[in-house]
LUMNUSE-995777 format. One line per field, with one value per residue: residue number from 0; residue in one letter; x, y, z of N, C-alpha, C in turn. Coordinates in nm, 4 decimals. Atoms other than C-alpha are relative to their C-alpha. Example, Ala and Ser with C-alpha at 12.3 -4.5 7.8 and 13.67 -1.06 7.14 Angstrom:
<baros>
seq = [0|1] $
type = [A|S] $
nX = [0.0890|-0.0820] $
nY = [-0.1190|-0.1190] $
nZ = [0.0000|-0.0060] $
caX = [1.2300|1.3670] $
caY = [-0.4500|-0.1060] $
caZ = [0.7800|0.7140] $
cX = [0.0900|-0.0770] $
cY = [0.1200|0.1090] $
cZ = [0.0000|0.0730] $
</baros>
This chain:
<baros>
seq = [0|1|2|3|4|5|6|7|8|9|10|11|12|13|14|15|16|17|18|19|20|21|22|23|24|25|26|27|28|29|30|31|32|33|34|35|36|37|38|39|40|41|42|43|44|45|46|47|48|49|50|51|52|53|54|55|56|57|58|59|60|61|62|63|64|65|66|67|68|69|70|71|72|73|74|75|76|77|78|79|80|81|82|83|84|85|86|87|88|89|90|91|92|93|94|95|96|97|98|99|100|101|102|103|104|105|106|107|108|109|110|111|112|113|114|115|116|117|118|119|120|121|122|123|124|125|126|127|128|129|130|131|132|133|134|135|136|137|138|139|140|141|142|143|144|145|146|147|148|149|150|151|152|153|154|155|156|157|158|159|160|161|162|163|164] $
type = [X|X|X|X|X|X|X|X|X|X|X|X|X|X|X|X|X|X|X|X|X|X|X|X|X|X|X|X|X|X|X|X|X|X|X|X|X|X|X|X|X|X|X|X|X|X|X|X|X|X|X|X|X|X|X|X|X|X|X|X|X|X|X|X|X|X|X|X|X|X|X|X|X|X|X|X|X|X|X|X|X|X|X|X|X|X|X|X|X|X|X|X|X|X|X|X|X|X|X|X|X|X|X|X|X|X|X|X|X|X|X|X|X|X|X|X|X|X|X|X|X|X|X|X|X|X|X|X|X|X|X|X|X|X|X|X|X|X|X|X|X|X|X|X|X|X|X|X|X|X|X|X|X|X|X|X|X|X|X|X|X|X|X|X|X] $
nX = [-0.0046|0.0951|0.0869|0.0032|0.1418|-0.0170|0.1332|0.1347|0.1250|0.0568|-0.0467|0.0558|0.1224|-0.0101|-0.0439|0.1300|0.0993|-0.0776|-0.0093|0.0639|0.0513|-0.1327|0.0990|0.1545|-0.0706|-0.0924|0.1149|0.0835|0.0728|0.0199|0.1300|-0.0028|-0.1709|0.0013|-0.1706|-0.0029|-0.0443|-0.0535|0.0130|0.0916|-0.0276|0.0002|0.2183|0.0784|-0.0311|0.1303|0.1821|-0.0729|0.0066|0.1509|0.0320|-0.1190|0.0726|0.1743|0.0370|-0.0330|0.0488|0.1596|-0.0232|0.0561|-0.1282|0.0621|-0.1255|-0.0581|-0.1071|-0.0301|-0.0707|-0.1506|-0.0976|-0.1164|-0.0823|0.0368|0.0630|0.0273|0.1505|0.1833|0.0601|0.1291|0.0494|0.1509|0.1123|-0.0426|-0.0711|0.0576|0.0325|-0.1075|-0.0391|0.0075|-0.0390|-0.1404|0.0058|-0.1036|-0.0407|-0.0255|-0.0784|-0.0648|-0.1628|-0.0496|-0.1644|-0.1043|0.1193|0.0625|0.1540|0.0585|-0.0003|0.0591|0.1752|0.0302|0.0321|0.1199|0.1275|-0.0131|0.0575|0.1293|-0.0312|-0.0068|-0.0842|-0.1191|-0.0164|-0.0880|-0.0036|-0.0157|-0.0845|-0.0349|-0.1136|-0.0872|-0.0667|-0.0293|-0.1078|0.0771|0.0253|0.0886|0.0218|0.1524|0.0276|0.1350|0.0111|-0.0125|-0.1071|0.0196|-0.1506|-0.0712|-0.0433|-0.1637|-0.0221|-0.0714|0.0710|-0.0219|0.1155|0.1236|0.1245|0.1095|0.1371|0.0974|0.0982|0.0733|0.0863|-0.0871|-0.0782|-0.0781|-0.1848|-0.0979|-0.1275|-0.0907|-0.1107] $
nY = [0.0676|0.1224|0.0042|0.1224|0.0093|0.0089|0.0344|0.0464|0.0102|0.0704|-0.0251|-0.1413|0.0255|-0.0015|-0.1484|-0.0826|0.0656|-0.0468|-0.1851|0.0127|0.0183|-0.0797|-0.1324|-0.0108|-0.0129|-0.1229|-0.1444|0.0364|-0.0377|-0.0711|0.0845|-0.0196|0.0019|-0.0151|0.0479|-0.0560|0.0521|-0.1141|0.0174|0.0920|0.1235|0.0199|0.0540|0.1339|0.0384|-0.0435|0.0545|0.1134|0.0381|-0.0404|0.1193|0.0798|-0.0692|0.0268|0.1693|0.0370|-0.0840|-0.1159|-0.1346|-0.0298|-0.0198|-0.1071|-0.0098|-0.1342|0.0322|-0.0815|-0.0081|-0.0908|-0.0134|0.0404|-0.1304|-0.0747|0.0523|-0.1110|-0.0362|0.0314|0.0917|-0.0217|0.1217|0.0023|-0.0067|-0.1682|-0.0241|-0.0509|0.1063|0.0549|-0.0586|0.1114|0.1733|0.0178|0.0156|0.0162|-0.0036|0.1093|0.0057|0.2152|-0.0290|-0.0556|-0.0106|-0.1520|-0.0339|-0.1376|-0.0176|-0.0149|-0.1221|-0.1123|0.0454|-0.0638|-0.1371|-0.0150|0.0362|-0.0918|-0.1171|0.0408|0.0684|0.1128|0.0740|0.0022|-0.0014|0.1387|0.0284|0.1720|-0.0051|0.1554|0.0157|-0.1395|0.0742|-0.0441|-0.0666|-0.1150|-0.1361|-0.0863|0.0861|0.1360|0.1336|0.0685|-0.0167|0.1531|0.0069|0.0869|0.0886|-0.0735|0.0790|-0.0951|0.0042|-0.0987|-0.0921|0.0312|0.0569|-0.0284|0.1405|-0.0248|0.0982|0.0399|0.0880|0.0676|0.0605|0.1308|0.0169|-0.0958|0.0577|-0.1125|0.0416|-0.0718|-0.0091] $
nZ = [-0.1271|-0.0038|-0.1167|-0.0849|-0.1185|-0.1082|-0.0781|0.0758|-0.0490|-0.1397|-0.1353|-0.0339|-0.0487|-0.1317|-0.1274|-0.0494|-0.1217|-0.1088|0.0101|-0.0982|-0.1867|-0.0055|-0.0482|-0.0829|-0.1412|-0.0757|-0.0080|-0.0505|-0.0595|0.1211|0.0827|0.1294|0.0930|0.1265|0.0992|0.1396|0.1085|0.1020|0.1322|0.0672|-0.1144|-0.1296|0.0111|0.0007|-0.0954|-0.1566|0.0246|-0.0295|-0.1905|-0.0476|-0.0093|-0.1268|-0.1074|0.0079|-0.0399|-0.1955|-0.0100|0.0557|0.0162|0.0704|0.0571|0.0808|0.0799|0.0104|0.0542|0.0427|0.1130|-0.0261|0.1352|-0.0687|0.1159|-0.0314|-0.0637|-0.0422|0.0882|-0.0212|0.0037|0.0004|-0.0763|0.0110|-0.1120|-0.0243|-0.1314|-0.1072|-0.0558|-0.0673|-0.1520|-0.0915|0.0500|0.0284|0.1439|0.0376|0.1819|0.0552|0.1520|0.0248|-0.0142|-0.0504|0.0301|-0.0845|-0.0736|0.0442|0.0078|-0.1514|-0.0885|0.0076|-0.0484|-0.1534|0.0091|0.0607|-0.0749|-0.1163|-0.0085|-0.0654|-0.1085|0.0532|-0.1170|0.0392|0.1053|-0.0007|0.1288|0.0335|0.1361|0.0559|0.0642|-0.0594|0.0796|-0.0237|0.0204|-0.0705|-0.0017|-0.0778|-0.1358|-0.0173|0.0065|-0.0027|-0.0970|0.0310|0.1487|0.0340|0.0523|-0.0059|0.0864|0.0302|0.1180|0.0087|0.0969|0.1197|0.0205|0.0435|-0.0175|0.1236|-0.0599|0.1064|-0.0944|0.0984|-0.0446|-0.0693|-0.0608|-0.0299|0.0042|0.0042|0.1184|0.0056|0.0936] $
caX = [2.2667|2.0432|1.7450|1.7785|1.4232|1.4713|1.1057|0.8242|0.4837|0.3987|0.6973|0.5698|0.2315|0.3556|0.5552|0.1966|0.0272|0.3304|0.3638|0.0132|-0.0386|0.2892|0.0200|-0.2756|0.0265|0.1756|-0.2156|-0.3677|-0.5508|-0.6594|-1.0176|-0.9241|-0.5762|-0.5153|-0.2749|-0.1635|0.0048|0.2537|0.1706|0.2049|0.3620|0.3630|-0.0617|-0.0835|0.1271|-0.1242|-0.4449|-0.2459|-0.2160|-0.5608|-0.6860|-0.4670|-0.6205|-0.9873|-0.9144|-0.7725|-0.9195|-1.2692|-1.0990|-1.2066|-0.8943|-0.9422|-0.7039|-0.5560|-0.3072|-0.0620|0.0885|0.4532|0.6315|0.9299|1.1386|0.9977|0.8846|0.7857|0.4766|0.1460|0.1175|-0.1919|-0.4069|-0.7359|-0.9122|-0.9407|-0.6653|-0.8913|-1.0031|-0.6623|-0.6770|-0.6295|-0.5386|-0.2938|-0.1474|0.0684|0.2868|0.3561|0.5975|0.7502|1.1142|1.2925|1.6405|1.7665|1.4342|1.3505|0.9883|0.9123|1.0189|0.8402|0.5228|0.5279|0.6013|0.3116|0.0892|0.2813|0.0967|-0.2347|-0.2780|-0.2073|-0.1743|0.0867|0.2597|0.4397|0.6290|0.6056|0.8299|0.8384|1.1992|1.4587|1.7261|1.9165|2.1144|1.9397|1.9930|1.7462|1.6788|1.3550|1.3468|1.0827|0.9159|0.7868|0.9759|0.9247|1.3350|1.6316|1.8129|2.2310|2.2903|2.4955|2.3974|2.4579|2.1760|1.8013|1.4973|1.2173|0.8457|0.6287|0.2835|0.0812|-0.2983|-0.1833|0.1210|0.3791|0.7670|1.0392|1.4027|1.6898|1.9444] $
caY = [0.0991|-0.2112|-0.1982|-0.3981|-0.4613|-0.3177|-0.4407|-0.6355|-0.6196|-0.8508|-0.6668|-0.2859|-0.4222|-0.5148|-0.1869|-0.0032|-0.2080|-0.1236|0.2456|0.1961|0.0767|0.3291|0.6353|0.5143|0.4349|0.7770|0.9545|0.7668|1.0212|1.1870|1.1058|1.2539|1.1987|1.3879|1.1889|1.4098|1.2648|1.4725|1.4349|1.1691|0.8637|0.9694|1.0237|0.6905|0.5664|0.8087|0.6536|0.3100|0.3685|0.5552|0.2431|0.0215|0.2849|0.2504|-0.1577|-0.0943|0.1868|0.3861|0.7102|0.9509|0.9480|1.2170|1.1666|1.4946|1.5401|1.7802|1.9021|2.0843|2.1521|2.0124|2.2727|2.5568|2.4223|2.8027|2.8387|2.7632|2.4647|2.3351|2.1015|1.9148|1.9608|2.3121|2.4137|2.4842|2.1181|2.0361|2.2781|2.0977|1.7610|1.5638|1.5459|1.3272|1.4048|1.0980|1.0857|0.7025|0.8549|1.0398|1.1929|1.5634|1.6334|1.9436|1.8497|1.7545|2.0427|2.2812|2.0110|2.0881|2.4574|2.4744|2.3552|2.5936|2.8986|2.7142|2.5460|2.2035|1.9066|1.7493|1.7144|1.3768|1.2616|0.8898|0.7624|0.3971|0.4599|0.6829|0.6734|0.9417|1.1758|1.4575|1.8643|1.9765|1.9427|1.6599|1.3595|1.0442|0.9946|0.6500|0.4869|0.1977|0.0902|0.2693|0.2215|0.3488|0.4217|0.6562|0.9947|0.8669|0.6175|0.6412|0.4692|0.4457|0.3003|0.1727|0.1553|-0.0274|-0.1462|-0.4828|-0.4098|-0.1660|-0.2380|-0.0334|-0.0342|0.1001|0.2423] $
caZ = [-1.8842|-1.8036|-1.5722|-1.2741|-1.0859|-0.7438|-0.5984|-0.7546|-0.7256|-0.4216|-0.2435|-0.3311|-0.2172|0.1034|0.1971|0.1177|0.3784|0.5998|0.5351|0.5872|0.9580|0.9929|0.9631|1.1058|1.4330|1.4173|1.3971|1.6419|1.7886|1.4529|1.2768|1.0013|0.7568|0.4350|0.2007|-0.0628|-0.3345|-0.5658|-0.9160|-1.1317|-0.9031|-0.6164|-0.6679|-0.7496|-0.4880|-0.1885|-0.3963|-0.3060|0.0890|0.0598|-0.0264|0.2120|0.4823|0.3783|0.3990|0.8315|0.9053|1.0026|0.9853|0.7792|0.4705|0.2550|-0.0830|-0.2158|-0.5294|-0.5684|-0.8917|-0.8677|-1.1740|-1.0290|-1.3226|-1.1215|-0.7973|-0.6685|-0.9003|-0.8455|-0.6746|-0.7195|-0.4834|-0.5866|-0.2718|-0.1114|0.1545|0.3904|0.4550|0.5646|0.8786|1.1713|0.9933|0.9849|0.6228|0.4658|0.1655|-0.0583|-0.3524|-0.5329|-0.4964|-0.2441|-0.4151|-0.3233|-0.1256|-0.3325|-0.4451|-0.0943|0.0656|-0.1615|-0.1023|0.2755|0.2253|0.0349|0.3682|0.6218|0.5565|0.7635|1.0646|1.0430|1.3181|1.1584|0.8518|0.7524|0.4376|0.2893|-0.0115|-0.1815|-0.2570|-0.0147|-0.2320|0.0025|-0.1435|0.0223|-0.0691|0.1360|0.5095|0.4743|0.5386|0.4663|0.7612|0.6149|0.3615|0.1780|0.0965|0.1843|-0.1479|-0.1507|-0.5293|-0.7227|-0.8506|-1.1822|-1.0893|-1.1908|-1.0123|-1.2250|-1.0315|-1.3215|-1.2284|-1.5001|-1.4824|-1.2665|-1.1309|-0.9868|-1.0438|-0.9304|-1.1663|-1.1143|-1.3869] $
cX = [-0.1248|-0.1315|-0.0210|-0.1626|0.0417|-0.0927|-0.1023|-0.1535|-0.0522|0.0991|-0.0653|-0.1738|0.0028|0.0619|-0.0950|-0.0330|0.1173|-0.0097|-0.1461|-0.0776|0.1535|-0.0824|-0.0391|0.1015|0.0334|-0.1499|-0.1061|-0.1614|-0.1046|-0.1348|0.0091|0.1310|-0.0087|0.0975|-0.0152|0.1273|0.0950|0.0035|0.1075|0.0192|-0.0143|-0.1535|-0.0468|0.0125|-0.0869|-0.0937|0.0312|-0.0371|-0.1439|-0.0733|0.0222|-0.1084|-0.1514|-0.0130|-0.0065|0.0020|-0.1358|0.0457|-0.0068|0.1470|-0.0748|0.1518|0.0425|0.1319|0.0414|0.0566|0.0858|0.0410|0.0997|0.1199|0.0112|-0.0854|-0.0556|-0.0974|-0.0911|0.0381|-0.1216|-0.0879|-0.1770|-0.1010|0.0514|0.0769|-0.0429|-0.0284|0.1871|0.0098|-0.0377|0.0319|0.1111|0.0165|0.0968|0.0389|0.0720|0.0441|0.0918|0.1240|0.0393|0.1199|0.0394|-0.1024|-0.1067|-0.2162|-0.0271|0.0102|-0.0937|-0.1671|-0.0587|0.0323|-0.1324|-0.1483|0.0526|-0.0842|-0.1512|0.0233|-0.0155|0.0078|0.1370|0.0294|0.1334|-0.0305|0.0197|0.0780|-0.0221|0.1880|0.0791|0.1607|0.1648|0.1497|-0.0745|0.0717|-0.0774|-0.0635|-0.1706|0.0348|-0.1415|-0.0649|-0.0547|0.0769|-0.0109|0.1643|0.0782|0.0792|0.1804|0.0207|0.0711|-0.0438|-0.0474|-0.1414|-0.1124|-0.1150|-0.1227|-0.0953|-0.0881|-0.1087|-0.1050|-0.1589|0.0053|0.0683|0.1217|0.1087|0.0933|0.1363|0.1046|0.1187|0.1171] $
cY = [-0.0879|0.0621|-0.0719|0.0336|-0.0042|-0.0869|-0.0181|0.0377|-0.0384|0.0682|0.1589|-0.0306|0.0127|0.1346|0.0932|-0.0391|0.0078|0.1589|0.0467|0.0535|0.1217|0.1429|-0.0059|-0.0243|0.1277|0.1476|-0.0799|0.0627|0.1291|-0.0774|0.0393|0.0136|0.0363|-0.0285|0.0743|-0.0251|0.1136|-0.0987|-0.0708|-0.1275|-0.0265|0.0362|-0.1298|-0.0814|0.0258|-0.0834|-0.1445|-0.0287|0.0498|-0.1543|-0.1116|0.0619|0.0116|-0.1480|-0.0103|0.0540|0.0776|0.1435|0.0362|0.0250|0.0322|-0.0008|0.1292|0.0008|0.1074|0.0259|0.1213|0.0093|0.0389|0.0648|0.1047|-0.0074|0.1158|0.0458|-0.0872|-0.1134|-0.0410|-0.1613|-0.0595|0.0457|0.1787|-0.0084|-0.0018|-0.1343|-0.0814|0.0873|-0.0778|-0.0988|-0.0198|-0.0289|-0.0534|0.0051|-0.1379|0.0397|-0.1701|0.0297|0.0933|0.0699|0.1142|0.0477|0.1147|-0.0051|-0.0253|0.0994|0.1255|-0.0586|0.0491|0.1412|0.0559|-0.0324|0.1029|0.1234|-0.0253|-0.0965|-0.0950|-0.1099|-0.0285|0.0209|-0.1068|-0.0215|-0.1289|-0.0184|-0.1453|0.0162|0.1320|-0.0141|0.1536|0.0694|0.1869|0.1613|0.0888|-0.0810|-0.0773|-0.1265|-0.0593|-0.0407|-0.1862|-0.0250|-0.1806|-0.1262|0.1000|-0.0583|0.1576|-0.0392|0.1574|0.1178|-0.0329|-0.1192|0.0645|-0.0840|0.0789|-0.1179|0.0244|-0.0134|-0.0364|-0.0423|-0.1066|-0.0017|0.0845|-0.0670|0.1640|-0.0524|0.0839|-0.0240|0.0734] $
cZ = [0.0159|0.1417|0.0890|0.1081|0.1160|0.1245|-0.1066|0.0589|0.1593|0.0848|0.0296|0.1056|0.1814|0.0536|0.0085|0.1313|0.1348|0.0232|0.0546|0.1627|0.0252|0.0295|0.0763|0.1765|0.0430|0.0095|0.0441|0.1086|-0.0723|-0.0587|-0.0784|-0.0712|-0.1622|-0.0248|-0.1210|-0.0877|-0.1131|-0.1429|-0.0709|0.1038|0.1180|0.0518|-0.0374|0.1169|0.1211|-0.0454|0.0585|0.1464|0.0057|0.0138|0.1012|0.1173|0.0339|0.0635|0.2204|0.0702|-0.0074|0.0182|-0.0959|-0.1097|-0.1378|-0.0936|-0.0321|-0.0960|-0.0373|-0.1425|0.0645|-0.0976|0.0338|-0.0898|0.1601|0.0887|0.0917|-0.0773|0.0174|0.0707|0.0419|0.0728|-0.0591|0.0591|0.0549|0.1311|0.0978|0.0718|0.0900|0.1292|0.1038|0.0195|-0.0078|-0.1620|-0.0390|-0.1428|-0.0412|-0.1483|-0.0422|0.0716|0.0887|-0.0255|0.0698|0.1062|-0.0459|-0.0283|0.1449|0.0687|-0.0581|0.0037|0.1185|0.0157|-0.0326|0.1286|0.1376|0.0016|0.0843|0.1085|-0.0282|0.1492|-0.0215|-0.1076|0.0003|-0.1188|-0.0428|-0.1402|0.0125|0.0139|0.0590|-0.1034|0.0875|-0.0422|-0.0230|-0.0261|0.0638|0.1554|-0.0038|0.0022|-0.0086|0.1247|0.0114|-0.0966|-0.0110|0.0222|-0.0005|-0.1673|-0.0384|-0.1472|-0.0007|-0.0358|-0.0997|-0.0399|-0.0664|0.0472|-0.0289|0.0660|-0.0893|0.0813|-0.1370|0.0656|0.1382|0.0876|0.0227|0.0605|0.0520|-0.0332|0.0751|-0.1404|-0.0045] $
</baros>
């Protein structure tokens, strides 16, 4: 099957800088926002809005990347930063893709056991064909495809593509 380029560069660019002002609107009364990133894309993608958020923003944005071993998403997961700094905060989880919801849901499981303000999930790519009650809370591109699909967000030195196959 062929790869059709869903979103280029200059457009992923822009739905950061939307997704963005999209936080810093919905945690306006927050000085401090942990974006945590699920391992590998969707940590590049948080370091992305971290960035974005450093540029339009003096709140304090504290990155954070999870790893899930999305096999066996009930073991370890493991956070860079220590749990504890997220009490109180608001935290958002960030992954490229959105499909059945499963890694997301066991991302935000993973922060219920502590007090939290909020907890809000961001995606480049909702591609909704949801198994589990989560939704994105930002979202870059609703995108209706088939199961049978595959979207695949390259992120290279340069420039970050997203495909579908």
């Amino acid at each position: 099957m062929q790869k059709k380029k869903i979103l280029g560069n200059t457009q992923i660019l822009n739905k950061i800088k939307r997704i963005s002002l999209q936080i810093i609107e919905s945690n306006l009364d927050s000085r401090k926002i942990i974006i945590c990133g699920i391992e590998k894309n969707g940590a590049l993608l948080a370091q992305k809005i971290c960035e974005e958020l450093n540029h339009i923003t003096k709140k304090n944005i504290i990155f954070c990347n999870i790893k899930i071993n999305k096999s066996y998403p009930t073991k370890n997961i493991i956070l860079s930063i220590d749990k504890k700094i997220c009490e109180n905060q608001s935290v958002v989880i960030v992954d490229d893709v959105l499909n059945s919801g499963k890694t997301l849901t066991y991302a935000v499981k993973h922060f219920l056991d502590i007090q939290v303000e909020s907890i809000k999930t961001a995606v480049l790519v909702n591609r909704s064909h949801k198994k589990f009650p989560i939704s994105a809370d930002f979202k870059g591109i609703n995108l209706s495809s088939s199961l049978q699909n595959h979207v695949d967000v390259v992120f290279s030195k340069d420039m970050i593509e997203a495909f579908l196959f």
